[in-house]
N, C-alpha and C positions, 0 to 999 in steps of 0.2 A: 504494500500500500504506500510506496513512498514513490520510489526512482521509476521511471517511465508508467507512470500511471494517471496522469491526469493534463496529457500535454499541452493542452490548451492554457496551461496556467504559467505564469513568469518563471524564470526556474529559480529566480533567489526567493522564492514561497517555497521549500522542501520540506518544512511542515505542515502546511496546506495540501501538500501534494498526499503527505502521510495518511490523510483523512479519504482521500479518493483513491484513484486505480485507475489499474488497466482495465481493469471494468466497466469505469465511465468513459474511459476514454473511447474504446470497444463498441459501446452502447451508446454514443452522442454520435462518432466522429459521421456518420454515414445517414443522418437523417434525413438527408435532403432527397436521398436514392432510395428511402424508406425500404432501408436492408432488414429492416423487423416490422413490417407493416402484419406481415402475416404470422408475427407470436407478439408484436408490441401491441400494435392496436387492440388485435383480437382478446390480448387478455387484458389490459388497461380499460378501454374501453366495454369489455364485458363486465370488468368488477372483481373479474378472479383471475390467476395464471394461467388459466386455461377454460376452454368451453364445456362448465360440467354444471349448469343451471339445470342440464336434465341427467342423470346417470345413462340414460339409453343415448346411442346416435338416431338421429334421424331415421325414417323408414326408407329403405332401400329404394324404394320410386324418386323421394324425392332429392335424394342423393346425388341417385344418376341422372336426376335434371338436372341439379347444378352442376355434376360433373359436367355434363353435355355443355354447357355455358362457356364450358373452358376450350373446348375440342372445335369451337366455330374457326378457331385460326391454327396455326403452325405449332403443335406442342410446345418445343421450343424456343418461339417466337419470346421476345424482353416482354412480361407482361406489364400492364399496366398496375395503378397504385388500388385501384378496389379490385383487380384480378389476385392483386401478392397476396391482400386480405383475407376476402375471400376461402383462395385455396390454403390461406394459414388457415382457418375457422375450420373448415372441413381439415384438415390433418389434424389438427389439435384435436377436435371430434374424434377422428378414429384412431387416435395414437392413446386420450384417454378414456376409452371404451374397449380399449384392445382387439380394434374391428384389423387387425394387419391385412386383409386380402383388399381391401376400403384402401389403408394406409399405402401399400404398396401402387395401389393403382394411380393415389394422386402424385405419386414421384414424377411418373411419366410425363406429368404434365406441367411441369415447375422446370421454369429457367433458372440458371445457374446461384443468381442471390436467393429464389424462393427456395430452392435446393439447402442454401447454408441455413435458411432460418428452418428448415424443415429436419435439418439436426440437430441444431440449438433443440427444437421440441422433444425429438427424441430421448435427446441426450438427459434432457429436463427430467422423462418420465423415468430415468433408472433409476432413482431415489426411493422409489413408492414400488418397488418388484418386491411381490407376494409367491412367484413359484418359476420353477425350472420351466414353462411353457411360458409363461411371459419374459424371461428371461431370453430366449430363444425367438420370440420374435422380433424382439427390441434390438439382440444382435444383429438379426436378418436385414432389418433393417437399414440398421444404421450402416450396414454394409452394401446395400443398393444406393443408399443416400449417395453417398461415397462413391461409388461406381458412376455413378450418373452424373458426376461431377460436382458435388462437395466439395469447397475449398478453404472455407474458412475455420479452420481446427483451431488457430488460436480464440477468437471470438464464441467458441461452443466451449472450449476448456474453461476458459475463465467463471464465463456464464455458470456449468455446472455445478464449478467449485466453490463459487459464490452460495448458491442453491442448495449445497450441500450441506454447508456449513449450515445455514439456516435451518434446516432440516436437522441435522442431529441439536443443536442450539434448543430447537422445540423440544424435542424430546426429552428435554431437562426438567421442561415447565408443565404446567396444570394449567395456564390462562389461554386464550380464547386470541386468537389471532390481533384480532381489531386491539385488543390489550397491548401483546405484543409489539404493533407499530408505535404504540404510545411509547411504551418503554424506550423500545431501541432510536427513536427521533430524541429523548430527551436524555438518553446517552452518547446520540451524537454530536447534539449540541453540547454538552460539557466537554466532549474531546475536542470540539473546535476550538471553544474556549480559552482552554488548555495550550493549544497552538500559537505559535507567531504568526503574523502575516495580514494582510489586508482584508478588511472585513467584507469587504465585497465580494474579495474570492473565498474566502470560507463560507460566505452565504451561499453561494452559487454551487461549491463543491460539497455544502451539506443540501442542498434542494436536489441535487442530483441524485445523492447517494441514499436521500429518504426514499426519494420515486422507484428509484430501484429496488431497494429493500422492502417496500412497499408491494413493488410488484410481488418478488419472491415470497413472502408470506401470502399473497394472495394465492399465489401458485399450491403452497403449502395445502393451504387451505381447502383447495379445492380438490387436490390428488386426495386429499384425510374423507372429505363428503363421500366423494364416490365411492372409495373405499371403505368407510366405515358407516354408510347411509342414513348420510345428511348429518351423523353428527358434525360437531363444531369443534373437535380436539384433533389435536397432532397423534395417532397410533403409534404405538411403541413397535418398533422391528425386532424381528429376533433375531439368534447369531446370526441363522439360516439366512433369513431372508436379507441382513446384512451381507453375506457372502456374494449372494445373487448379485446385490447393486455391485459392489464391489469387483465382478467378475467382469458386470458388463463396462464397466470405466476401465478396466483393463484391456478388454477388447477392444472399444473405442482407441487408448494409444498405441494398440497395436495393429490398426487400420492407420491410422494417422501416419503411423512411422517419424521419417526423420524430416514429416512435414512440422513436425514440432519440433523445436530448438531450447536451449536454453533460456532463453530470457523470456519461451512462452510458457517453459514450467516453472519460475521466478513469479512470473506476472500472476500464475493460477494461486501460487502457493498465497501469495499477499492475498487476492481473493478470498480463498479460502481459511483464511485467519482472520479478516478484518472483522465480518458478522461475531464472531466467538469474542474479540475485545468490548466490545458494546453489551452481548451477553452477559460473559463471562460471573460478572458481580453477582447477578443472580441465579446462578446455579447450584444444584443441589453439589452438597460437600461430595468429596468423592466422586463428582461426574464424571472426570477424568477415566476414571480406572472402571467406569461402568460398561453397560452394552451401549447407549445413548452416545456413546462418541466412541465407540469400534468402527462406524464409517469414517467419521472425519481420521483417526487414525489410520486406516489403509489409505484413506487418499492420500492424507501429508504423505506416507510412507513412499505413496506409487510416484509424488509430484516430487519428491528427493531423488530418488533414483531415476527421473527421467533428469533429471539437470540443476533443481532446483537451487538458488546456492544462497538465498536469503533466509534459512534459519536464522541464524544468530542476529541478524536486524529484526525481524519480526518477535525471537524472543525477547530484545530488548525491549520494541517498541511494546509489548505484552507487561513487561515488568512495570513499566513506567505510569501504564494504565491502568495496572492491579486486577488484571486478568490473570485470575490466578487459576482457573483451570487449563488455558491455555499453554499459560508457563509449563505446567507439569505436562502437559503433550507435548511439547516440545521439547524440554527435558528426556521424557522418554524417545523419542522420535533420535533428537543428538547423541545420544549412547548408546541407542539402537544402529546408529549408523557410524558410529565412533568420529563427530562430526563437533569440530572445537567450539563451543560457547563460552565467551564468560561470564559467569553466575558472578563474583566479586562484583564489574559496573553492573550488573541487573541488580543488584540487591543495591548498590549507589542510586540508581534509577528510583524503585521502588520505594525506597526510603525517603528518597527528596521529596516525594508525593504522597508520604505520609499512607504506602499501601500496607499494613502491617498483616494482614492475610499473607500476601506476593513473598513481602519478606521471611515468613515462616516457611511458606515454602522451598524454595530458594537455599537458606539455609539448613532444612532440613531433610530434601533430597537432593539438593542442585552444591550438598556441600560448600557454600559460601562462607567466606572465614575472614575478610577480607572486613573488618568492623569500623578500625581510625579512621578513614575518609569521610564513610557517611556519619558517624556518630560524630565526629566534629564537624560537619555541616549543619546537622540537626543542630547541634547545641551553636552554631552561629546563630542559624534563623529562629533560636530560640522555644523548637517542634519539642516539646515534653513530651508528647507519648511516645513520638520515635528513640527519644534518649532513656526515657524509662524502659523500653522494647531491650532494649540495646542491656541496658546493665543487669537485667533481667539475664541477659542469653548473658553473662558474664565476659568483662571485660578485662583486662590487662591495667595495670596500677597507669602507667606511661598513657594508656590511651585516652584513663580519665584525666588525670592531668591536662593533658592536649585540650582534652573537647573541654575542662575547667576552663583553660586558658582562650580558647575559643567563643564561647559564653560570656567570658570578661570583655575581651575584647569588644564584642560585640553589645557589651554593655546588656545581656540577659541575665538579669538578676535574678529571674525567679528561675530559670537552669542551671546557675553556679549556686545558689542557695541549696540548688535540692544536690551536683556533685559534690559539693565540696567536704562534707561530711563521710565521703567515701572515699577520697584520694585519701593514702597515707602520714601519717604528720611526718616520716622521715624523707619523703619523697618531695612532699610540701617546701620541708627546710633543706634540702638541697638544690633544688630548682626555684626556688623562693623568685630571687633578681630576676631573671630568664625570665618567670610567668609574669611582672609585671612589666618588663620591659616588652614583651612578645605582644600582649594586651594593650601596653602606648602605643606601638609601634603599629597595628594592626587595627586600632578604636576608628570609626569611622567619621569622628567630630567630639562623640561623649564618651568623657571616663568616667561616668555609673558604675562602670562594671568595676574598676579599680579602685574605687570609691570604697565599692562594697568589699571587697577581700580586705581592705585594711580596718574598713569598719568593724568586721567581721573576726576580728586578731584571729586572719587565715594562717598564722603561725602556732597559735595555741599559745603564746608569750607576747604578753604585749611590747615586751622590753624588746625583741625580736623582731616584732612587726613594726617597730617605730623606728630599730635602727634600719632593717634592709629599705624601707621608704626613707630614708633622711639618708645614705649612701649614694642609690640612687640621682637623690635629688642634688647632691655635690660632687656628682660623678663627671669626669671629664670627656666620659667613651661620646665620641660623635654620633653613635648608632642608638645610642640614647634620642626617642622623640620629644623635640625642644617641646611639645604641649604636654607631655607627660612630666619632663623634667621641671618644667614653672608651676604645674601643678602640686607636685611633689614638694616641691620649696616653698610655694604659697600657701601650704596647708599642713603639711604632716611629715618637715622636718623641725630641726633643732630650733632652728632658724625661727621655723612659723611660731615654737612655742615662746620662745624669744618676744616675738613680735606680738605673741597674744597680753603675755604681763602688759607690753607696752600699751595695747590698747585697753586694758583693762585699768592701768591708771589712769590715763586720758580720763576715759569714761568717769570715775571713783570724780577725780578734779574738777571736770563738768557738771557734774551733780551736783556737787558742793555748793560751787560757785552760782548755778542757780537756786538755791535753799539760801545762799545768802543775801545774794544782791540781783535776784529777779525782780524784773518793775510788774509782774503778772499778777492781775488783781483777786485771783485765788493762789494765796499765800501756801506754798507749800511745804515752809514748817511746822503749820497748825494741823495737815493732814497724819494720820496714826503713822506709824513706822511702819507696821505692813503696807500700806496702800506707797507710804512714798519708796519701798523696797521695789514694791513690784512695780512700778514709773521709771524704777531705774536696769531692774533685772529683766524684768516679765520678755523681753525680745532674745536675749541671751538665754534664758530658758527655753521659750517656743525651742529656737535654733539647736538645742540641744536634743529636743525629744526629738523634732521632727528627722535629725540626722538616724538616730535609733543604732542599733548595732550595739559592740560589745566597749568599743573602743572607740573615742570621742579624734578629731581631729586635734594638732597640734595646738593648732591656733586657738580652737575651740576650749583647749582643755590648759591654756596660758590664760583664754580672759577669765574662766571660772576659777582658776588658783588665787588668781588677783581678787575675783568679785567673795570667794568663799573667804580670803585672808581679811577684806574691807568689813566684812558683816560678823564674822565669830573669832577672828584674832588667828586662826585655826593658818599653817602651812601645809597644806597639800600636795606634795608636789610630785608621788610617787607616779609613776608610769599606771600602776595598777587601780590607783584610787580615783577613776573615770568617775563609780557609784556613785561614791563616798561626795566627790564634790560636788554631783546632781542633786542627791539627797539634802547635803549639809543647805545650796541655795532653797531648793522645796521646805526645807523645814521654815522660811522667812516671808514664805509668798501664799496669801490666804487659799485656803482648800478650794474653795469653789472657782478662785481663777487655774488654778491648776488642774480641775478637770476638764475644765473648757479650754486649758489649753493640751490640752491631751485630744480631744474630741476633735480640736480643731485639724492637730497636725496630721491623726488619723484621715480626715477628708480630706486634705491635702494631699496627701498619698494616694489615695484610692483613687483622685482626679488626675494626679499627674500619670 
């Protein structure tokens, strides 16, 4: 569904392209010569893929009048656009009533394009073979077709395998055709979605690709009525009759011969996987390894050995979408044919998109081992349940680390909150410098994330975590990032706590000097000592709760040394007595502004 499949579209669209095919391409390029008047029309315009409004054909009189209709000119005279119709109507007629003596007669009388779409139909009804005599006329068939000049094999391979797919896809489900389009239109539109590229041309190559699909369930639909009288469900096949269709697709490439090439068993195999990625989601567990996709497994099987060589693209592009029954067909389909994939980028794919089905797969038959890449992707963009997936299947001391430091970087604080407690503290303290210079270096404007590991005494010592941020910060290495390193110095080295006393006297001298010689006609040394404490603290406090964490900023914990020395006489100036100085100021600032400002900084959080 990617490379030569949609050629009507720019080629720098190749994910746009991924959403179409040879299929559409097949099914558009030749409308004007209405190369499917007699299977497009006849079943579009009928309502269903074929003409089974009645389960009988027509009565023989009136048959051989419309044959007659066809026989006034030259057999194989170019018929006209209601002649191709027409004689499509009647063959689709006796191809799904199994009238073959009917079927073979209208060959005779079909020029060379009615010929191709009269094996498109054929080729249609081997899906729905119930025994060894329909089996046997269907090959007859398709081997007169063919004789009498048949040419277009890639345009009937595609077709079939498209239709295939569809068909075992049903066989998954319990809903009702008309269901069915709903679903797979509003899984095509997410895969467009999903896509890069010009919304014109993804509109254009999902209208195309619904109409088609559209058609093919309709088709579905109507081989199930006939067969199952008039119900409205897809019938389950058995091995048996599995075998049969199966046989007859092999007989078809073995009439075709080396009219088929490479790139037309490329082009089938994309076909015949695209319908299963839109599926896929909804299928029963285990579909995979069921009867319901024994067809689709001999086809992939028969479209690899005729040349196919787009496995490993399709099982990516599978991985990516979280198709995850397809993946494990594929899987088996590559070992079955000892055919290289890598499962590692498929579970990178999978992962990025948050498939965590895809990825259990993957790694638990497709052996995927291959974890640091995505799990520190994940923890870049921040994906929790991918990085919870991930530490769950157990990880390597180094790779949490990484994806920590990835998380920082990226300033995802609630993914290095949930690692951090699981990296080791000896690992911690020897990669200390590393994670938070990796995290400058890598932050994409905001150090949050750095913020948080120091806030956090991601050391388990604060004495520790104050000196590797205050080194840093006076460090001369050039690969040191100048916005990490002014940050570090303006906040959470020696320096900053330096500068905190300093503004904490400032402050202390400012207050004074208005309690003495303010001209403010509410005099504020007559207000109580709580309220004038908290006029002079209450923002230094906010500023404190709202930072939160284990471990106050330098600066931070320089004005509260000063502000706790100004109010209790008290020297606090230990690395560790962060609490003790929050506490000491709360014990000065009345109860009820203190929960409000508790309440406050909480909102503030929750907003930012």
């Amino acid at each position: 569904m990617e490379k030569d499949m949609v050629s009507a579209l720019p080629k720098e669209e190749e994910e746009v392209k991924g959403v179409g095919g040879g299929l559409i391409e097949r099914e558009t390029e030749e409308d004007d010569t209405v190369k499917s008047q007699g299977v497009k029309e006849s079943r579009l315009n009928s309502g269903s893929g074929c003409n089974c409004n009645a389960t009988k054909l027509k009565s023989t009189s009136v048959a051989v009048r419309e044959r007659d209709y066809f026989q006034s000119g030259h057999p194989k005279k170019k018929l006209t656009r209601q002649e191709r119709v027409e004689l499509g109507r009647l063959f689709q007629g006796a191809v799904s009533s199994y009238d073959w003596d009917l079927a073979q007669s209208l060959i005779s009388l079909a020029d060379p394009q009615a010929l191709n779409d009269a094996l498109c139909i054929t080729l249609d009804s081997i899906w729905f073979l119930t025994t060894q005599q329909e089996l046997d006329g269907v090959t007859t068939l398709i081997h007169n077709i063919i004789a009498n000049g048949a040419y277009d094999f890639t345009r009937a391979a595609l077709r079939t395998s498209f239709l295939a797919s569809c068909v075992s896809a049903c066989h998954s489900r319990t809903m009702t055709p008309a269901a069915t389009v709903t679903i797979m239109a509003q899984r095509l539109h997410e895969r467009l979605h999903e896509c890069n590229g010009d919304e014109i041309l993804k509109a254009e190559a999902g209208a195309k690709f619904q109409k088609f699909t559209e058609w093919a369930l309709k088709c579905i639909d109507c081989h199930s009525r006939c067969r199952e009288n008039n119900t409205d469900r897809v019938g389950h096949s058995s091995a048996v009759e599995i075998q049969l269709q199966l046989s007859a697709f092999k007989t078809f490439l073995d009439l075709a011969g080396n009219q088929l090439i490479g790139k037309d068993f490329t082009e089938a195999f994309d076909a015949a996987c695209f319908p299963l990625t839109l599926f896929s989601s909804s299928f029963d567990p285990s579909w995979a390894s069921g009867i319901s996709a024994t067809a689709i497994h001999g086809l992939l099987g028969m479209l690899v050995e005729g040349g196919a060589d787009n496995v490993s693209q399709c099982f990516l592009e599978a991985s990516r979408f979280g198709s995850t029954e397809l993946v494990r067909i594929l899987l088996q389909i590559a070992q079955r044919n000892s055919l290289d994939i890598d499962v590692d980028l498929a579970l990178g794919f999978a992962s990025h998109y948050c498939k965590i089905g895809t990825m259990e797969c993957l790694v638990e038959e497709g052996n995927a081992i291959a974890f640091l890449g995505p799990l520190m992707r994940a923890a870049e963009r921040g994906c929790m349940q991918v990085v919870e997936w991930f530490m769950k299947r157990g990880c390597r001391d180094m790779e949490l680390c990484l994806a920590l430091t990835a998380a920082t970087s990226s300033s995802q604080v609630d993914v290095a909150a949930f690692l951090l407690p699981h990296v080791p503290q000896h690992v911690l303290e020897a990669l200390s410098t590393e994670i938070l210079k990796a995290a400058g270096e890598r932050s994409g404007g905001s150090l949050d994330g750095v913020a948080f590991l120091l806030r956090s005494d991601f050391l388990g010592d604060p004495t520790a975590t104050y000196a590797v941020a205050d080194a840093i910060a006076r460090s001369d290495d050039e690969a040191v990032a100048p916005k990490l390193k002014c940050f570090l110095r303006e906040h959470w080295s020696e320096a900053a706590f330096v500068d905190g006393l300093r503004l904490g006297q400032e402050h202390y001298m400012n207050i004074v000097r208005i309690l003495k010689w303010s001209g403010c006609p509410i005099c504020l040394r007559d207000l109580p000592p709580p309220l004038r404490v908290t006029i002079a603290y209450l923002p230094l406090y906010r500023e404190c709760v709202e930072a939160g964490g284990c471990l106050l900023s330098q600066r931070l914990r320089g004005q509260l040394v000063e502000a706790v020395r100004r109010l209790d006489g008290r020297v606090l100036k230990e690395v560790g007595q962060g609490r003790e100085l929050v506490a000491a100021l709360e014990h000065h600032l009345p109860p009820f502004l203190l929960h409000s400002s508790f309440q406050s900084c909480l909102l503030a959080r929750n907003l930012a």
